[in-house]
Structure formats: C-alpha cells, structure tokens
C-alpha positions as CSV (number, residue, x, y, z in Angstrom):
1,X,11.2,-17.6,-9.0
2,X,9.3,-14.7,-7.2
3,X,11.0,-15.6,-3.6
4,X,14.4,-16.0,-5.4
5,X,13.9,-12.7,-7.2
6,X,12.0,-10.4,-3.9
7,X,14.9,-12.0,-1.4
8,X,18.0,-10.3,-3.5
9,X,16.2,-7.2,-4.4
10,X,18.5,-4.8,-1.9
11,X,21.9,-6.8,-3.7
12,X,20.2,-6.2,-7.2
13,X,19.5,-2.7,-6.5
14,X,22.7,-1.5,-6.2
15,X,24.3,-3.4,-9.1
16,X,21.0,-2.1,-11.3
17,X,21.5,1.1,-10.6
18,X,25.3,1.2,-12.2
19,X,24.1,-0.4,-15.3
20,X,23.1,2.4,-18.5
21,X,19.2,3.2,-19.2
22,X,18.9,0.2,-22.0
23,X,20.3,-2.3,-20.0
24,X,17.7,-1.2,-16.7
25,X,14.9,-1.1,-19.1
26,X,16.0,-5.0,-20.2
27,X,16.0,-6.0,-16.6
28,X,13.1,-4.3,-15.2
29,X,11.4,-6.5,-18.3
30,X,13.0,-9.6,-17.1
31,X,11.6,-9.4,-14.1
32,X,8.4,-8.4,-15.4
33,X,8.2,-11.5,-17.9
34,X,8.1,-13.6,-14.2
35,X,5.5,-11.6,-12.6
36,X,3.3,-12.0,-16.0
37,X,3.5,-15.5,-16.0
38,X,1.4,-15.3,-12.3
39,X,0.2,-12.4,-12.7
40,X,-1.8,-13.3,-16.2
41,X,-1.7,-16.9,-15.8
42,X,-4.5,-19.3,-16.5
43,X,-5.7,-19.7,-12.9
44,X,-6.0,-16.0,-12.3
45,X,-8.5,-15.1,-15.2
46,X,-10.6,-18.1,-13.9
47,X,-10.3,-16.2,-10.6
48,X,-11.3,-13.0,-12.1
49,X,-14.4,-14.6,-14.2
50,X,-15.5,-16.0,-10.8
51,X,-15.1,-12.6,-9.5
52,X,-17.1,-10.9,-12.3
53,X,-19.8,-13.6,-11.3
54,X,-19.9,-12.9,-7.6
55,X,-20.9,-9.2,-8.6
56,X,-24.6,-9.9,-9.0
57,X,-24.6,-11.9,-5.3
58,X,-27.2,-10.6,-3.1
59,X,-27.0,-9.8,0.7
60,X,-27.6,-12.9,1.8
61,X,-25.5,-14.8,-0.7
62,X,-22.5,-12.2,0.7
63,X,-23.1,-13.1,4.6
64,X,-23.2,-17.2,3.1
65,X,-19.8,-16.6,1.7
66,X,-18.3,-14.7,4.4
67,X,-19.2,-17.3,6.8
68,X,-18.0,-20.3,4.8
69,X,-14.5,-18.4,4.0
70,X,-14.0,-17.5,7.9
71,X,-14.8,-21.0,8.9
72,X,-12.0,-22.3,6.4
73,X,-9.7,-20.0,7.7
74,X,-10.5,-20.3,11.4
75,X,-9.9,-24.5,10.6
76,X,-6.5,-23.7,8.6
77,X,-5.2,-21.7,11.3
78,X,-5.9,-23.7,14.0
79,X,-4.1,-26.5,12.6
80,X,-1.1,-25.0,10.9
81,X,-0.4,-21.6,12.8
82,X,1.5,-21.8,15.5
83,X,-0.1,-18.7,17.4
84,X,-3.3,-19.4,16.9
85,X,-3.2,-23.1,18.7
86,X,-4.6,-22.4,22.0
87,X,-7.7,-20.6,20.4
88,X,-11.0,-22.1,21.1
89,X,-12.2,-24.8,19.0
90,X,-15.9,-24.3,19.5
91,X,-17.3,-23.7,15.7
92,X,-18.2,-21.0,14.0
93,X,-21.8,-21.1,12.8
94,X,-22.5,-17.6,12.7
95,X,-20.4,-14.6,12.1
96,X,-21.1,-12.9,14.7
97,X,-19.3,-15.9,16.7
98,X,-16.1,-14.7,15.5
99,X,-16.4,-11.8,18.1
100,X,-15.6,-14.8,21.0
101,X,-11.6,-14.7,19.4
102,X,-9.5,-11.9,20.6
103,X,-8.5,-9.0,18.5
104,X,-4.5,-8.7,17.6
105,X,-3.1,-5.7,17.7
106,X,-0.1,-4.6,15.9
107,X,2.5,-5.0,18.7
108,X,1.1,-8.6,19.2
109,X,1.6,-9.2,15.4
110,X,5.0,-7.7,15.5
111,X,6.1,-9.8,18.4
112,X,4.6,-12.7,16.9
113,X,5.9,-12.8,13.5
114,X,7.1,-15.8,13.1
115,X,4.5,-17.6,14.9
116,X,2.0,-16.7,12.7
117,X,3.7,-18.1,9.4
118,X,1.3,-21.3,8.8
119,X,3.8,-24.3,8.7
120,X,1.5,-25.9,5.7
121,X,3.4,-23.3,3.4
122,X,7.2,-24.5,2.8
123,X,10.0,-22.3,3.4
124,X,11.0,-21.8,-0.7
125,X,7.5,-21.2,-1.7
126,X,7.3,-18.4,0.9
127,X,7.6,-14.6,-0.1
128,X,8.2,-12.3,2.4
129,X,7.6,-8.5,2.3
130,X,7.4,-5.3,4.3
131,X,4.8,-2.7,5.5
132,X,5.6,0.3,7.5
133,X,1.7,0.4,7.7
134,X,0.0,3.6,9.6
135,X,2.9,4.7,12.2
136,X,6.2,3.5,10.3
137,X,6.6,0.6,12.2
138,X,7.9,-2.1,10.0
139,X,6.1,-5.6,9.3
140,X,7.4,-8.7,7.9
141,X,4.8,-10.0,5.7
142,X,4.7,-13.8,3.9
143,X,2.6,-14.6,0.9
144,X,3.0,-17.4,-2.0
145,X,3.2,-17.3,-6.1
146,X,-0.2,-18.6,-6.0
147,X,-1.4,-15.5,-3.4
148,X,0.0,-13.1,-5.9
149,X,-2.5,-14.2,-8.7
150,X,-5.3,-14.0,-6.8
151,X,-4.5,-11.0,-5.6
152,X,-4.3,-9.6,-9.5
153,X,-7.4,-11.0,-10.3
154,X,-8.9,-8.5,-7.7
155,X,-7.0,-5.5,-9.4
156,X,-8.3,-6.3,-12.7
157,X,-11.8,-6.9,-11.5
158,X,-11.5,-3.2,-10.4
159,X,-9.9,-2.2,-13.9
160,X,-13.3,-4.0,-15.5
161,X,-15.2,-1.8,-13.6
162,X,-13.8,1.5,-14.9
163,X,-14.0,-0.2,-18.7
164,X,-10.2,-1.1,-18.8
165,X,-9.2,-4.1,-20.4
166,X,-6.2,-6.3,-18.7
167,X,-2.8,-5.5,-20.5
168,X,-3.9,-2.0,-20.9
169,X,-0.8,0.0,-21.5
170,X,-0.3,1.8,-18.0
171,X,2.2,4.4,-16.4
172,X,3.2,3.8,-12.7
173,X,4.4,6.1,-9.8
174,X,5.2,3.9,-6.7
175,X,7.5,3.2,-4.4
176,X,9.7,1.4,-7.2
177,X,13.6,3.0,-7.3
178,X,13.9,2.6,-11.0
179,X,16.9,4.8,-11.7
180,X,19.9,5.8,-9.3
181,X,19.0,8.7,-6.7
182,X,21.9,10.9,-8.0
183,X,20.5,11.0,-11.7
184,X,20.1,14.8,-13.0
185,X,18.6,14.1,-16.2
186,X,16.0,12.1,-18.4
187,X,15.4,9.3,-18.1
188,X,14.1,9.2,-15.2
189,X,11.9,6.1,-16.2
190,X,12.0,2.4,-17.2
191,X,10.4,0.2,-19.1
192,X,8.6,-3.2,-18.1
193,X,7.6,-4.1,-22.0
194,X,6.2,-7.5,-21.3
195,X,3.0,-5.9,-18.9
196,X,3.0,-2.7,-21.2
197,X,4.2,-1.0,-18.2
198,X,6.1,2.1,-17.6
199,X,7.8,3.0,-14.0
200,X,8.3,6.3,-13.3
201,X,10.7,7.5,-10.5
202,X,8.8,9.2,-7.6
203,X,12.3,10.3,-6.1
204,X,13.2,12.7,-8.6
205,X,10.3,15.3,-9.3
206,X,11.1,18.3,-8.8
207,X,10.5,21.9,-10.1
208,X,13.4,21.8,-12.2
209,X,12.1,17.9,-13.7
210,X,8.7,18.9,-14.1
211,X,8.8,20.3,-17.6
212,X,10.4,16.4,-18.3
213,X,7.7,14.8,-16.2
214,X,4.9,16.1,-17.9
215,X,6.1,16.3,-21.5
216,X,6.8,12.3,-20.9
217,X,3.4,12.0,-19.7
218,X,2.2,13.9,-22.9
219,X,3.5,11.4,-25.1
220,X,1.5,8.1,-23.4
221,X,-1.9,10.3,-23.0
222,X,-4.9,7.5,-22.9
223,X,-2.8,5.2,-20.8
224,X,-3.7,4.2,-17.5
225,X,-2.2,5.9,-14.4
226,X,-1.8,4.2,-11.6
227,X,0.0,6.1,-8.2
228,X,0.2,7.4,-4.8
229,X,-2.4,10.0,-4.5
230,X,0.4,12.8,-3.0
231,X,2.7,11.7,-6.1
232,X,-0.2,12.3,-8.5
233,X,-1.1,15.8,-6.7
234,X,2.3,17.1,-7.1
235,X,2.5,16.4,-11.1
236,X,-1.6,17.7,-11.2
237,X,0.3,21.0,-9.4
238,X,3.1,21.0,-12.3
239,X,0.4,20.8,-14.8
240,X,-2.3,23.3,-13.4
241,X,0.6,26.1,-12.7
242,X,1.2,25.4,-16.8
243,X,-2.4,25.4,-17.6
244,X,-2.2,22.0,-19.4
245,X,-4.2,18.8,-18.9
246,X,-2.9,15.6,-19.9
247,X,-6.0,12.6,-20.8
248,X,-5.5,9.3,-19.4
249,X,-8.1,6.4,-20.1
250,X,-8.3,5.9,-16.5
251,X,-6.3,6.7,-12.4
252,X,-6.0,4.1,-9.9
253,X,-4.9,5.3,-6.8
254,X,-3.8,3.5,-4.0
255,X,-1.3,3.5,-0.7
256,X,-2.4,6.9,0.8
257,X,-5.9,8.8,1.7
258,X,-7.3,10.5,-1.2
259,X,-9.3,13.5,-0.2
260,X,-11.8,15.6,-2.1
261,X,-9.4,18.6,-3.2
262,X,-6.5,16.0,-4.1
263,X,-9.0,13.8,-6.3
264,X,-10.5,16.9,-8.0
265,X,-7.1,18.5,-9.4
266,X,-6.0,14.7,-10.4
267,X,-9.3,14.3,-12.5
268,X,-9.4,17.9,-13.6
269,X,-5.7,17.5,-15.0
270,X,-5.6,14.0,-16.5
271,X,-9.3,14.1,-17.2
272,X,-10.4,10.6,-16.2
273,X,-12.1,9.4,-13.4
274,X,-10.4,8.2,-10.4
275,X,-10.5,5.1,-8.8
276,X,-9.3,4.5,-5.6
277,X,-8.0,1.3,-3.3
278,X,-8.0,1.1,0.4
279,X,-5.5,-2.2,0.8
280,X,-2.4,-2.8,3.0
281,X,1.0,-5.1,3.1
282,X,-0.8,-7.9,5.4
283,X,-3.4,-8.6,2.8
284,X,-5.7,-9.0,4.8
285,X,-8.8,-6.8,3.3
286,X,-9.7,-4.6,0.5
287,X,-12.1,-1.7,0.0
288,X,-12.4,-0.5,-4.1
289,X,-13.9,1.9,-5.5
290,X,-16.7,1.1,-8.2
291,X,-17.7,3.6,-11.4
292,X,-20.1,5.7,-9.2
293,X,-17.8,6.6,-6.3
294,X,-18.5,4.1,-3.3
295,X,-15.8,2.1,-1.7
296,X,-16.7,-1.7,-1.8
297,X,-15.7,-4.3,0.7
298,X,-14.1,-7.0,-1.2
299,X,-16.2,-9.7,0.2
300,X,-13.8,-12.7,-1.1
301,X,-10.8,-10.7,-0.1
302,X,-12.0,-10.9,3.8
303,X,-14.3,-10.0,6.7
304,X,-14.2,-6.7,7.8
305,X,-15.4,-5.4,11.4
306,X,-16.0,-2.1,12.7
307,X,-15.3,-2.0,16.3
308,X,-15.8,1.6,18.7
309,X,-13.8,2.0,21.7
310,X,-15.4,-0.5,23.8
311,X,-14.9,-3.1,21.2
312,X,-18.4,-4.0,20.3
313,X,-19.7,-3.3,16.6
314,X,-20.0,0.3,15.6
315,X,-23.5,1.5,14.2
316,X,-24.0,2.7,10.5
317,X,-22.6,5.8,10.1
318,X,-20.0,5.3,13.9
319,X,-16.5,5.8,12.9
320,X,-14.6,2.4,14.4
321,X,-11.6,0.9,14.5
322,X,-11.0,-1.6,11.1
323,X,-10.3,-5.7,12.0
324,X,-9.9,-7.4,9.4
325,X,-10.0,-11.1,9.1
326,X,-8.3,-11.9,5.9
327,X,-9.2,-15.0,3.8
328,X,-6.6,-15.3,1.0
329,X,-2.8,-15.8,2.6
330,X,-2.6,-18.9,3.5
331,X,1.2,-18.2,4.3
332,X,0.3,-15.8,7.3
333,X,-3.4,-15.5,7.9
334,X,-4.7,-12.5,10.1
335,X,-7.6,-13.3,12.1
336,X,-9.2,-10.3,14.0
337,X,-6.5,-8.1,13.4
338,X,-6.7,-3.9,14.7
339,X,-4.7,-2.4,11.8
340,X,-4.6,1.0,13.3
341,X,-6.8,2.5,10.3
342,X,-10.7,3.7,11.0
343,X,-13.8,4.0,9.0
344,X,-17.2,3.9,9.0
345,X,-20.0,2.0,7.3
346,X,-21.7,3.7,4.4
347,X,-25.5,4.1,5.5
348,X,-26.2,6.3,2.3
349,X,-28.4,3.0,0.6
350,X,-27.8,0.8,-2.2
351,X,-24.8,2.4,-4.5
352,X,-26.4,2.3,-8.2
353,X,-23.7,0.1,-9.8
354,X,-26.2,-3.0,-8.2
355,X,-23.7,-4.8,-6.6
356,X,-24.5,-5.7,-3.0
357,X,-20.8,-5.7,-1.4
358,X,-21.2,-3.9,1.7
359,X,-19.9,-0.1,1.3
360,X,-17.2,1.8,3.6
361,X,-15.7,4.8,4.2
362,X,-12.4,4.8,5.6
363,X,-11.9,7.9,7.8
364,X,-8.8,7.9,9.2
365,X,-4.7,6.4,8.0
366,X,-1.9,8.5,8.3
367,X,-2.0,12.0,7.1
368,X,1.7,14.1,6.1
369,X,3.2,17.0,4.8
370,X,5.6,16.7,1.9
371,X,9.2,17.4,2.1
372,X,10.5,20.0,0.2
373,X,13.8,20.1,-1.0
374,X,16.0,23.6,-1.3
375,X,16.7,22.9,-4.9
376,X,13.1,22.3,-5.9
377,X,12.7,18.0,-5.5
378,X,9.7,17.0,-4.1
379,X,9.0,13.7,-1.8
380,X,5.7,12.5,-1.4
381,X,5.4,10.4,2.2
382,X,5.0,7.1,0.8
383,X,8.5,7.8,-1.0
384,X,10.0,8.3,2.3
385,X,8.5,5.8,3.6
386,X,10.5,3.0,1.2
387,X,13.3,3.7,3.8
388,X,12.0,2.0,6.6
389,X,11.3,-1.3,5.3
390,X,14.3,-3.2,7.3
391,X,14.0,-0.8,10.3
392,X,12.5,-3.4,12.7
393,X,13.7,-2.2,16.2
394,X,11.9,1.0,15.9
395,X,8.4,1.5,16.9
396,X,7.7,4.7,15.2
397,X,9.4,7.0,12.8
398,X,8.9,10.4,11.6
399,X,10.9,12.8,9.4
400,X,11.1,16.5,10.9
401,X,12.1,19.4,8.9
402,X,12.7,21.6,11.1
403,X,15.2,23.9,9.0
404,X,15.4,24.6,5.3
405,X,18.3,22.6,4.6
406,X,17.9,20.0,7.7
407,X,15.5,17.1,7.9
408,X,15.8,14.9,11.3
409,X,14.8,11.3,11.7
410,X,12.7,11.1,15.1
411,X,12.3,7.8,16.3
412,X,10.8,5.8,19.0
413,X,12.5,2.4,20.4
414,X,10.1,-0.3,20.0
415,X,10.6,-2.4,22.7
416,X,13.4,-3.0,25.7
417,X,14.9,-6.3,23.8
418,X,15.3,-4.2,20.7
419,X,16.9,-0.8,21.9
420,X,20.4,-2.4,21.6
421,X,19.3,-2.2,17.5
422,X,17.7,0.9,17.5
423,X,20.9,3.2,17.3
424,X,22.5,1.1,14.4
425,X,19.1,1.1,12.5
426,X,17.8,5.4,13.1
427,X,21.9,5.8,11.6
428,X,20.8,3.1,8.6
429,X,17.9,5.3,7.6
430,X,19.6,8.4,8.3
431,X,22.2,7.1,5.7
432,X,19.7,6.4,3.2
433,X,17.9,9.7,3.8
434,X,21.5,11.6,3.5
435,X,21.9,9.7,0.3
436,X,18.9,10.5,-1.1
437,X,18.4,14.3,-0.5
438,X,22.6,14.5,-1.5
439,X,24.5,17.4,-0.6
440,X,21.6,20.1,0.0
441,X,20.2,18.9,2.7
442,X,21.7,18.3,6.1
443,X,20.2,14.5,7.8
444,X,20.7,14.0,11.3
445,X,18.9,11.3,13.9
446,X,17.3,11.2,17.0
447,X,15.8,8.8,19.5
448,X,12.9,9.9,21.6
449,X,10.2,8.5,23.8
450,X,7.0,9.8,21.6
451,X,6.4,10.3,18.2
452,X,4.6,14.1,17.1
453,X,0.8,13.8,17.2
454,X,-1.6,16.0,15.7
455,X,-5.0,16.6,17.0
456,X,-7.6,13.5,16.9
457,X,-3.9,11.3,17.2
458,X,-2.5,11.2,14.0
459,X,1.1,10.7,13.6
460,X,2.3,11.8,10.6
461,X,5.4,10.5,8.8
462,X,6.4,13.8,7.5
463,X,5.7,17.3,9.5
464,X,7.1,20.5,7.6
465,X,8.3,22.9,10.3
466,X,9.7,25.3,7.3
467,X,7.4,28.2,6.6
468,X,7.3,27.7,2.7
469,X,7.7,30.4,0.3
C-alpha cells in the first residue's frame, strides 16, 4: 500500500489541499493508519528488542557483526545488482578488505540509478523516494515495506534512550505540506490520530503566525518534538523575543547540522534535552545521539569509513570524508559510497551511557542562511529544499536573495545529456518557488556554470544577500 500511496503523492497533493481542515485531518489519518500497520507491526518491536539487546555488545562483538553484515551484503550485491557485477569476488574476511572495492561517488550513483536497484526486489514491492542530499542534487532512492520497519525500530530505539515510550504523543515540523501554501489563518496543522501525531506546516511561520504557532504549541506541552533544527530555532526565536518557554518531554532533531547556539535556545525554550540524528535519503548509515551527548554509529544500520584526501583511513580526531556501506536496503544497497558529508571519529574515551558503538562527530553538511520574506514568513532551508525533489537534470541548486523582494534560482546543468532538461526543470522550481512566496516576492531563474561557495567549500542552499533590518 506504501508504493501505491508514495507514487501518487504529487496528484494527491493538489486535490488535498482543496479539501476543508476536517476532511485533511481524516486523510492525513488514513494514511497514517497504513504507515502504523509497518511502522508498529509485530516484526518491528522484535527488531527493536534485538536492538535494545545489541546495546550491551562489546568492541569486539561490534567489529563480529560488522563483518558478518558486510559480507551479506557484499554476496547480495554481487548477485542481484546490476552495477556491482564486475566487482571482485575474492572474500571478505576482514573489514579492512573492503578497502580493495572502489568508492562511488555521488555522480557515479546518479548516473547509475537504475543499475543499482537489486533485481531480487520486484517492481510493486519497491518504494522510491528523493534526496537532494548536501548540494541539491536530486537522488532517486528505492526501499521496501519491510525496510521501513526496520528503519522505525532504530527511531524508537533512540526514543528509549531519552525515556520515551513508542506512541508518545508527538508534534512534527518537516518537510510535510500539510495545508495549501496560500492559507492566512489557523489551522495551519493536521492531525495524524492513529500515531498520536500532529504535522505542523513549516511553510507558513512567520512573524505575523507566530503568536498562533506558539499558543498551539502551548496547548500539547509534554509532547515530543520532533524537527529540522533551523525550523525549531526560528519558533525558539518567537518564544525567547516573548520571554516564554514551552516544556516538551523530549526534541529529536534531524535533517540539518545542529550547532551549539541553535541547540542551547531549543533546550532553553522547550526545556527538554535534545536529541539529534545524523541520517540521509540513501539509508545507508546512521549516527544518534544517546542521553549524555555523543553521536553513536548505528552499527546494524551500516559500516561507516573515514577516509582523508588520499583515501586511506583518517586517524582519531582527522576530519574525513563519510563512506558508508549500508546494510539494511536490500532494494538499492550502497557499498562504499562518498556522500559528500565529513566527520571525524570521537577520540574523547568511552561515552558513560556504556554502550560500545563507535562515536562520531560529523563536521561538515551543508550550511544556509534563511529566507526572509517582506511580509514577515520565514523558510528554513530544508523547506526550500522540498522543491527540488523531481529536479534531476540539475547538478546543483541554490536560492539567491539578492533583493528584498527578489529571490533567484541559480542552477548548475548536471551533465551534457541532460542540459536539453535543465531549462524546463530551473522554470518548474521557479514556478513552485513563485507559488509559494505569492505576490511579495519576485522569482526569477538562472543557469550558471558554478554554484556559490563559501570558504572551506560549502555550498549553501540559501545565501541572504539582503542586509536585514
């Protein structure tokens, strides 16, 4: 039902969004009475015991598992992936051997897409989704039902860890459109009753919404709150220009760096710790964050290396490039794979919660300002970014606001056999930009040969040009 459901999304939206506030809040529950049934299902709490088990593994039982999972992999692949037939057969017995398979970049993955779908999966029992990962470059992703509850079981394992039971009644800030872009006032949220879940719009904060934003959040203090971390900062700046803290039982954060000064105001504001999770589209890895602070590999999630320019293993403490090696998607398995995110290992000794998963810092993802809108809206990056999802001839994509009332899609071709695309798709987003920001703000488009870097390389998706007041 998930495939059925994930393929018609962009036909479903528009028809949702003429239908009245009751009649979204039934649907959005629909849908979420099918995600429950994997989501919560029998196979994923036997999953997430398992995973509660695995917490009191030692080093050594870690590296054993690791091994065994590559291996399994490494033998799926090589039987069912097309790209990954003419790899060498020679066994595994170490990890360390893994280094003898190339790395795949991002380009390679992008050209490849289709060849790396694993012909074991059938067609209908295939999901597919879409990253714009670190530079706005879209990714087709495929994953199955039976992905999706493992991948739940992980989320909960976290939400054990800061004392949250599954079910917990939680509010929700994503990348979700949940009501139309042109509403004015409440509601500007909808309800998912069968996960206790409320979706709140991240496309319609603004100065002039705040007051309903945070008296909404008011009402469902002890909740869980789960968002990006720029969506969370701009309601923490709402509440801390009002002098009012809201308590939640616990944040998740997820989709975006978190740094220091953005994770105090959150917890000073809502008064519960933070947790956050480094993951991506591909799912391909994970890094979460236990009760004392440290970012855990997920080791059953996949095998992470850190690799420095030269592409040999980066010492404690070296900032790398990540490849991952994912373990859990049958349906398009990664297998040395340079995201385009860095990080470090965590040489600061054991982390007191006992648990023996390795510990990383990631350093480096993309980085952007927010976009701020004459009449006072506010859009976090990872709401822009929900725009690019279909945009698959262009290699990068940023949004320049360059005047008050002007924004300007700048994008990047991303290959010779694509450019014929790349004018039809930088007008598609401009279109869906322009609809979004309405009649305030002027959209145009332009194609370029290079994307705006900052210093140390980092392209952001946003860059404010407008000296704010």
């Amino acid at each position: 039902m998930e495939p059925i459901l994930r393929s018609s999304l962009p036909r479903f939206q528009r028809l949702y969004d003429r239908f009245p506030s009751p009649a979204r809040h039934l649907l959005t529950s629909v849908r979420g009475w099918f995600l429950t049934q994997i989501r919560y299902s029998p196979q994923t709490f036997a999953l997430l015991r398992d995973l509660r088990s695995n917490e009191s593994w030692t080093r050594e039982q870690v590296s054993t598992y690791q091994l065994f999972s590559v291996q399994q992999t490494l033998d799926h692949a090589l039987r069912a992936v097309p790209l990954y037939s003419d790899y060498s057969r020679r066994p595994i017995r170490a990890l360390e051997d893994l280094r003898t398979l190339p790395v795949l970049d991002r380009k390679t993955v992008l050209q490849n897409q289709w060849r790396l779908l694993s012909q074991a999966v059938p067609l209908h029992g295939r999901i597919e989704a879409t990253t714009t990962g670190t530079t706005g470059t879209p990714l087709r992703v495929a994953y199955t039902e039976d992905f999706l509850g493992k991948n739940w079981a992980f989320l909960l394992r976290q939400w054990a860890w800061a004392g949250v039971p599954p079910r917990h009644p939680r509010l929700t800030l994503q990348g979700a459109r949940v009501v139309p872009a042109d509403r004015r006032e409440p509601p500007y949220w909808t309800f998912n009753v069968p996960e206790r879940q409320i979706l709140l719009s991240i496309f319609h904060i603004s100065q002039d919404t705040a007051d309903d934003y945070l008296d909404f959040l008011h009402r469902h203090v002890g909740h869980v709150l789960e968002g990006f971390p720029s969506v969370l900062a701009i309601l923490a700046d709402f509440a801390l220009e009002r002098g009012v803290h809201i308590p939640m039982r616990a944040v998740f954060t997820s989709g975006e760096p978190l740094y220091p000064p953005v994770r105090a105001k959150i917890e000073e504001v809502f008064q519960a710790r933070v947790f956050d999770t480094y993951g991506m589209t591909e799912y391909c890895g994970l890094i979460q964050e236990c009760e004392h602070g440290k970012m855990h590999l997920a080791p059953e999630y996949g095998f992470l290396e850190i690799l420095d320019r030269d592409g040999n293993p980066a010492s404690p403490g070296e900032e790398g490039d990540f490849v991952w090696t994912g373990f859990l998607n049958d349906a398009m398995p990664l297998i040395r794979y340079r995201i385009g995110d860095r990080g470090r290992w965590d040489d600061s000794g054991e982390c007191p919660c006992g648990r023996a998963f390795p510990l990383v810092v990631p350093t480096i993802t993309r980085e952007s300002d927010i976009l701020r809108c004459p009449d006072g809206r506010l859009f976090s990056p990872r709401a822009l970014n929900q725009l690019l999802k279909h945009s698959n001839s262009l290699r990068f994509c940023q949004f320049v606001h360059d005047r008050r009332d002007r924004v300007c899609v700048r994008a990047v071709v991303g290959s010779d056999e694509t450019s014929s695309r790349a004018a039809e798709e930088i007008m598609d987003v401009r279109g869906k930009l322009q609809d979004l920001l309405g009649e305030s703000m002027q959209v145009t488009a332009q194609l370029v040969r290079a994307p705006i870097a900052r210093p140390g390389g980092k392209i952001p998706l946003v860059i404010d040009q407008v000296k704010q007041p």
